[in-house]
C-alpha positions as CSV (number, residue, x, y, z in Angstrom):
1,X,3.0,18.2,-20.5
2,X,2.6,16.1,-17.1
3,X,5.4,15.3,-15.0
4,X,5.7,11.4,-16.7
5,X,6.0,12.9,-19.9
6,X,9.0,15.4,-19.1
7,X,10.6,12.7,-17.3
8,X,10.2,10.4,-20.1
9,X,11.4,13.0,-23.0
10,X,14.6,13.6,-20.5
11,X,15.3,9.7,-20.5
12,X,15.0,9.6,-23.7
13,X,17.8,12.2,-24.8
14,X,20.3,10.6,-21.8
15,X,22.9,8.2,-23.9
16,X,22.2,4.5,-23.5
17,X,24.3,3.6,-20.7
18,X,22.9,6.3,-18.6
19,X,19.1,5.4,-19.4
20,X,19.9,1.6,-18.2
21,X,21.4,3.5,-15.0
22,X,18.1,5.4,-14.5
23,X,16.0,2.3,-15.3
24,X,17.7,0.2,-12.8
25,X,17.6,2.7,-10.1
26,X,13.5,3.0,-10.7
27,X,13.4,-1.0,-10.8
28,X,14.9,-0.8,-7.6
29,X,13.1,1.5,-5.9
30,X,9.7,-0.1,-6.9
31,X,11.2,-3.3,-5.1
32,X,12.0,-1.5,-2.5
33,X,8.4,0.1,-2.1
34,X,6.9,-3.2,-2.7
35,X,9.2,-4.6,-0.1
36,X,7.5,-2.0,2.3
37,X,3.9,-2.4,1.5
38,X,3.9,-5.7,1.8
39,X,6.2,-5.7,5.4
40,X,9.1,-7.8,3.7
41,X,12.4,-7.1,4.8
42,X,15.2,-6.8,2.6
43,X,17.1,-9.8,1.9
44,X,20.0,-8.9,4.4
45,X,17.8,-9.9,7.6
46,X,19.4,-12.2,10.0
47,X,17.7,-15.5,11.1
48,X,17.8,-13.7,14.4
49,X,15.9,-10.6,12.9
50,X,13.2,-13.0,11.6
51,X,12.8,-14.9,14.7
52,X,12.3,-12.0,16.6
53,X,9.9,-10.4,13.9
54,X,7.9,-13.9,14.5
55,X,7.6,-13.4,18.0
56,X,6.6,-9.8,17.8
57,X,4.0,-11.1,15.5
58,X,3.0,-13.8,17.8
59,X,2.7,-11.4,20.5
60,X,1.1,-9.1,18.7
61,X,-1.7,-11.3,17.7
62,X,-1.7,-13.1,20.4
63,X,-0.7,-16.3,19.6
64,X,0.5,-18.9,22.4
65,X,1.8,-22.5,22.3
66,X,1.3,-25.1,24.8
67,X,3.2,-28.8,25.6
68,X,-0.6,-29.8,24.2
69,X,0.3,-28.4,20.4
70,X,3.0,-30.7,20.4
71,X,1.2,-33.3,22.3
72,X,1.3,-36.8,20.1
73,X,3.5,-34.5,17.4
74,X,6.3,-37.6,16.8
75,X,6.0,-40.6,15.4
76,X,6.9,-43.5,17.7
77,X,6.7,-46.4,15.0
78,X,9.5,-48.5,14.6
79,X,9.6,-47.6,11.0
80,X,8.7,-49.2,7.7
81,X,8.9,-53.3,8.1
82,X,12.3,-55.3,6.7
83,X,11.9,-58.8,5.7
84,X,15.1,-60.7,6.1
């Protein structure tokens, strides 16, 4: 018998409630693994956490922005035309 399959016989005599307790615990650690291989923090991070996981990042790969990115970036029209 592999491991799966004793863990699976052992679910399977717990009473209902408890089996929904274990199921829930498993689904959350396979978010919580997924969370990690794919670098995604949990919910709970701050704005401030993220902005300064972006500028690691930007560091990190060295990304830099210059006054000529945003060069020409707003739109000086008037606007849409209004016929009085």
């Amino acid at each position: 018998m592999t491991f799966e399959q004793a863990v699976l016989e052992n679910l399977r005599e717990l009473p209902a409630d408890k089996q929904q307790e274990v199921l829930d615990f498993i689904q959350c650690l396979k978010h919580k693994l997924s969370s990690e291989k794919t670098n995604i923090k949990p919910d709970r991070e701050t704005f401030w956490e993220m902005t300064l996981r972006f500028r690691e990042r930007m560091e990190r790969e060295g990304i830099e922005f210059t006054d000529e990115d945003f060069a020409n970036l707003r739109d000086r029209s008037p606007g849409r035309e209004i016929d009085l």
